[in-house]
C-alpha positions in Angstrom: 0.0 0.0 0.0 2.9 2.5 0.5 4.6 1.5 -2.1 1.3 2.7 -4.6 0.3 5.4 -2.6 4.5 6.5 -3.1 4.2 6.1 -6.5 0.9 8.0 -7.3 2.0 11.1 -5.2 5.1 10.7 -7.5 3.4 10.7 -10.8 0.8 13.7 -9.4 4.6 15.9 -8.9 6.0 14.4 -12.0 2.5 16.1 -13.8 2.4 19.5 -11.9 6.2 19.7 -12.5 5.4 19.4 -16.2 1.8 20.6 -16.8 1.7 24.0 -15.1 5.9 24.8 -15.1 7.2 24.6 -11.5 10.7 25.6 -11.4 12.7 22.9 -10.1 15.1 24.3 -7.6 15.9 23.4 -3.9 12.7 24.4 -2.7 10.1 23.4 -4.7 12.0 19.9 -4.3 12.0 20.0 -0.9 8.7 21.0 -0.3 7.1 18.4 -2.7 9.3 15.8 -0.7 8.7 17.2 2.9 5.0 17.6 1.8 4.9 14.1 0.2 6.0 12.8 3.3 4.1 14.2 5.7 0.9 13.4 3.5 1.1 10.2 2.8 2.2 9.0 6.7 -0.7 10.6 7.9 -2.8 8.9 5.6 -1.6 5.5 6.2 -1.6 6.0 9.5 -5.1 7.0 9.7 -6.1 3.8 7.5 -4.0 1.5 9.2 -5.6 2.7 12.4 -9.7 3.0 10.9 -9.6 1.0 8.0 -6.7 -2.1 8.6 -5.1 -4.2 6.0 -3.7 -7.6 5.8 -2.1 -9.6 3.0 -1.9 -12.1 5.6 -5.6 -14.0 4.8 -6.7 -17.4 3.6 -8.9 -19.3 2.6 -9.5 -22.7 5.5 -11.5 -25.7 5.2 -12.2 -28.5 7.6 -10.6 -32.0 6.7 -11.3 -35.5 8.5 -8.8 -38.0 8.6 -9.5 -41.4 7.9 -7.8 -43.6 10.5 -8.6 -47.4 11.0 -9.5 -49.0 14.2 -7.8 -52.4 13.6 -4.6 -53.3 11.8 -4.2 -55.2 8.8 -3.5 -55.4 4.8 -5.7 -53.6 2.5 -7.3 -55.8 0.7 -9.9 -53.3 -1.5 -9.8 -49.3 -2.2 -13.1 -48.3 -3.4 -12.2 -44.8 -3.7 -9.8 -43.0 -6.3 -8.6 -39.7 -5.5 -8.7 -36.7 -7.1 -11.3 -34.4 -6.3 -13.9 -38.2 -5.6 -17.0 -37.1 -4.1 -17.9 -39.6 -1.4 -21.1 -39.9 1.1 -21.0 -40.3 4.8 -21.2 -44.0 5.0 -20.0 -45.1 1.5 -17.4 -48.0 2.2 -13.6 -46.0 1.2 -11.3 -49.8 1.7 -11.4 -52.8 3.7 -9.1 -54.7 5.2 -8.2 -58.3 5.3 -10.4 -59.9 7.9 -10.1 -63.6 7.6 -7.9 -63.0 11.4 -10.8 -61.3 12.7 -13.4 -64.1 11.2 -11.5 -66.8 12.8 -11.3 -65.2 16.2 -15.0 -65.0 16.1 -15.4 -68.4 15.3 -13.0 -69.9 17.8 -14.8 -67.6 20.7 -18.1 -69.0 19.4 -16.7 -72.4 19.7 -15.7 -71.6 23.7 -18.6 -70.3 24.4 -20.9 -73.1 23.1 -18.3 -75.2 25.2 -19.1 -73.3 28.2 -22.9 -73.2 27.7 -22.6 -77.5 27.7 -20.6 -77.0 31.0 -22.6 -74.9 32.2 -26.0 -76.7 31.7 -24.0 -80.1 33.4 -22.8 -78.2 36.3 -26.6 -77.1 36.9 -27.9 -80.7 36.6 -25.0 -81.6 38.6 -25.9 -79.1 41.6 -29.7 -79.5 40.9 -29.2 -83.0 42.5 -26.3 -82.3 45.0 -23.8 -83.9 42.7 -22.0 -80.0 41.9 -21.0 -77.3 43.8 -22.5 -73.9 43.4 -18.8 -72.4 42.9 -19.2 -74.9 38.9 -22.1 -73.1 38.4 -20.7 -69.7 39.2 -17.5 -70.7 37.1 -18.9 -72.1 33.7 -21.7 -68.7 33.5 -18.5 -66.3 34.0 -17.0 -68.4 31.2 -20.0 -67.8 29.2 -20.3 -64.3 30.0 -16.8 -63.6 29.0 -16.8 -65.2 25.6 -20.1 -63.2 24.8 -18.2 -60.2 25.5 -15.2 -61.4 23.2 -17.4 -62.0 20.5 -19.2 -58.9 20.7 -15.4 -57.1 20.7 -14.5 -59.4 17.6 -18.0 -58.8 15.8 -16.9 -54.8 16.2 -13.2 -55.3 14.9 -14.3 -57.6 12.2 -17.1 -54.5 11.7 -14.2 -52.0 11.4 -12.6 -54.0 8.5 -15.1 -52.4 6.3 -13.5 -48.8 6.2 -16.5 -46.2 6.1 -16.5 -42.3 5.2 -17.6 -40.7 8.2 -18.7 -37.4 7.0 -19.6 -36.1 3.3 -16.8 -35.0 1.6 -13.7 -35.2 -1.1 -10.9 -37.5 -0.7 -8.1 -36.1 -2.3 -4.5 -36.9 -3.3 -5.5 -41.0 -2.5 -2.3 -42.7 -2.1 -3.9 -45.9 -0.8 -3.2 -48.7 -2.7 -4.2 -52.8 -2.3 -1.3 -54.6 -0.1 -0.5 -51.8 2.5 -0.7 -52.2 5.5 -3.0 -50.4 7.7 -1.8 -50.0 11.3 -3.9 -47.9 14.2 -1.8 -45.1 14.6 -3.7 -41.8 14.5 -0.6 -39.7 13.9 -0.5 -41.0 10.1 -3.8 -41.1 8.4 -4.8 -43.2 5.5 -7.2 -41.0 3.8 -8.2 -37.2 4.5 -11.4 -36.4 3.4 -12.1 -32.6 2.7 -15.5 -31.6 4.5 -18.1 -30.3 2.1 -18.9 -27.5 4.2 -18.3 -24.2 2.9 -15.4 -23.0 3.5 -14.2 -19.4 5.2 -11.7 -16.7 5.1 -9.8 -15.5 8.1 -7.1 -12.6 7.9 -4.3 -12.2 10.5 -4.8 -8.5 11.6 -2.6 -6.3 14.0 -3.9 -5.7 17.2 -3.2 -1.6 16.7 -6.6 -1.3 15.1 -8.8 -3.3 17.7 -10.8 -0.8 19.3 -12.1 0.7 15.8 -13.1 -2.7 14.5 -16.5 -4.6 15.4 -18.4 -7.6 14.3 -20.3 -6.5 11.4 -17.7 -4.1 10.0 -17.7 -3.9 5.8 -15.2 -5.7 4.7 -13.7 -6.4 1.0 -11.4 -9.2 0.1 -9.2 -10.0 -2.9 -7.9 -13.3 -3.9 -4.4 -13.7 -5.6 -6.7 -16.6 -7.8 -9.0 -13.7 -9.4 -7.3 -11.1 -10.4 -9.0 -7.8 -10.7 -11.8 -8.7 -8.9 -13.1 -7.4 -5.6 -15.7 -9.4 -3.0 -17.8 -7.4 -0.1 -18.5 -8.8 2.8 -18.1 -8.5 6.5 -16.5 -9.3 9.8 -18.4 -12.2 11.7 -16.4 -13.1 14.3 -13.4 -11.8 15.6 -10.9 -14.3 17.7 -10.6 -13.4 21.1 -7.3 -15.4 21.8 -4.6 -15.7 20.0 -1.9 -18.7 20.9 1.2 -16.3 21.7 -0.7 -16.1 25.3 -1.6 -20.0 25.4 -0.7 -22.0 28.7 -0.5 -25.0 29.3 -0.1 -27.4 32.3 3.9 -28.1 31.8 4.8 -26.8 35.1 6.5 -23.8 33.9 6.9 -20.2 34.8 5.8 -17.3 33.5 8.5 -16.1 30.8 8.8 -12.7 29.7 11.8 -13.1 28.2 10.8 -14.9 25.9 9.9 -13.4 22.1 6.8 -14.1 20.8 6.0 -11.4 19.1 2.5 -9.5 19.1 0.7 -11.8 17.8 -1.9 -11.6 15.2 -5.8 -11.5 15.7 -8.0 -13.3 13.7 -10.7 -11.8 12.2 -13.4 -14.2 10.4 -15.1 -13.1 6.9 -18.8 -14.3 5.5 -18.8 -12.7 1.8 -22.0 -11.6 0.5 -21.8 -13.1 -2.5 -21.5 -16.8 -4.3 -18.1 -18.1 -5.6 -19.4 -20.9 -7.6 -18.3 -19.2 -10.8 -14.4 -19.2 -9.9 -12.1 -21.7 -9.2 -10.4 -20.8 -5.7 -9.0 -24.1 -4.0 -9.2 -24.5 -0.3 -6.1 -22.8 1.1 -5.9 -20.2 -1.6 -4.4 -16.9 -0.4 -5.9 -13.5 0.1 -5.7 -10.0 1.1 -8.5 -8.3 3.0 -9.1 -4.7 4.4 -12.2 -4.4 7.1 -13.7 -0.4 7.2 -14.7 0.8 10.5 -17.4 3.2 10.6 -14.7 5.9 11.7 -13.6 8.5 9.4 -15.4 7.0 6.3 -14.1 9.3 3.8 -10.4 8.1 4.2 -11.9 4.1 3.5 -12.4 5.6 0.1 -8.7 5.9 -0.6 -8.1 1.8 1.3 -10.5 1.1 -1.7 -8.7 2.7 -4.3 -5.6 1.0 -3.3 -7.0 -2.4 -2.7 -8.4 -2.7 -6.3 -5.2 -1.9 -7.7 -3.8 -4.2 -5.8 -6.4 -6.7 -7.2 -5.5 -5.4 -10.4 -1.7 -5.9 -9.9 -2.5 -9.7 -9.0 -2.8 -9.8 -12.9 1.6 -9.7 -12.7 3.0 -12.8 -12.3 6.5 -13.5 -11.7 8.4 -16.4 -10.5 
């Protein structure tokens, strides 16, 4: 913004220079300097202060991972990347479950045993042949096995690998062979919620007290050039994690730099974006106008679409 606002004032001297004569001597020069100066620091200081910018913005989204709940080798992917549109519950891979089958049987097998024993040590103790302490024994036995099963009935369950929200997967990497371990620190799939996404912008906290909930605000996107979107503040974060604490045991430590940390400010635009293509994560710039000193937001606007304008440059 200095940079453009330097360079117009420049161009306007360059013109009055030429257009209406000026002499150029020492004091015409120093005046259109000193008077350049002073102009254009008040100015961005008064719109820094009313009217704040940021370059700092983006667009987030809200991914799921897709973690397993029992190990084992992928034996199907149903799903193939890219951009797939999936629905909660539609199956994304299974795994091999022929361990998990066979534990079910084998627990099915004790139990039946136990239920046998059971039934005997009742007989038994019906006619004072058994001891209540059988009885008590063989329908723990049964009781445990019936929880087994119900565990192994739930792993083998989990085999079938379900999404658990509607969504994208993207960037699949899953393949039939790997194996599939219960580790929730490395996902197999992420899914990509399909609930809209929304724009934050890492503001100063200089400008706090002139900024509400419900402010204007106007956003440009560095993936639509030229192009400007209203819309306004919504929320405005009221911690930010240079002051988070946590229960380490540690002391207070001013020392420390952390910097002043950033406030996030949340953005609903008042339009749909259906029409242009800007991927989740796509950077921004924003600038939010108070309702203080409205006539100086006209200027922030200027600038900010020629800054949309200027997105138009690319370079590598």
């Amino acid at each position: 913004m200095e940079t453009i606002l330097a360079a117009l004032y420049g161009t306007l001297c360059w013109l009055i220079f030429k257009v209406f004569k000026v002499p150029v001597n020492k004091w015409t020069i120093t005046t259109a300097i000193l008077g350049g100066a002073i102009m254009i620091g008040v100015l961005i200081g008064l719109m820094n202060y009313n009217h704040p910018f940021t370059h700092n913005a983006r667009v987030y989204f809200v991914s799921t991972p897709v973690i397993t709940e029992v190990s084992g080798r992928v034996d199907s992917v149903y799903v193939k990347g890219g951009g797939q549109s999936v629905r909660k519950g539609d199956t994304l891979f299974t795994l091999d479950d022929e361990i998990y089958r066979s534990r079910v049987l084998a627990l099915y097998a004790q139990v039946k045993l136990a239920r046998i024993r059971l039934k005997e040590s009742r007989q038994l103790a019906s006619v004072s042949a058994g001891t209540k302490f059988d009885v008590e024994t063989y329908q723990s036995q049964v009781e445990l096995y019936e929880s087994q099963i119900r565990e192994q009935k739930y792993n083998l369950q989990a085999c079938v690998v379900v999404a658990a929200t509607d969504g994208y997967v993207t960037q699949n990497r899953l393949v039939k062979g790997m194996r599939a371990v219960q580790f929730p620190l490395r996902p197999l799939m992420t899914i990509v919620n399909t609930s809209q996404g929304f724009i934050v912008g890492a503001f100063p906290q200089n400008p706090l007290q002139r900024v509400k909930v419900g402010n204007e605000a106007e956003v440009i996107f560095d993936a639509v050039p030229g192009r400007i979107f209203s819309g306004k503040v919504i929320e405005m974060g009221e911690y930010i994690a240079q002051g988070e604490l946590q229960a380490f045991g540690t002391m207070y430590d001013f020392d420390t730099s952390h910097g002043q940390g950033a406030v996030p400010l949340l953005i609903e635009l008042d339009e749909e974006m259906q029409e242009y293509f800007v991927p989740g994560g796509a950077k921004a710039q924003m600038a939010v106008y108070s309702e203080y000193l409205e006539p100086v937001s006209i200027i922030r606007k200027v600038l900010l679409r020629m800054k949309g304008w200027m997105n138009y440059l690319v370079g590598e």
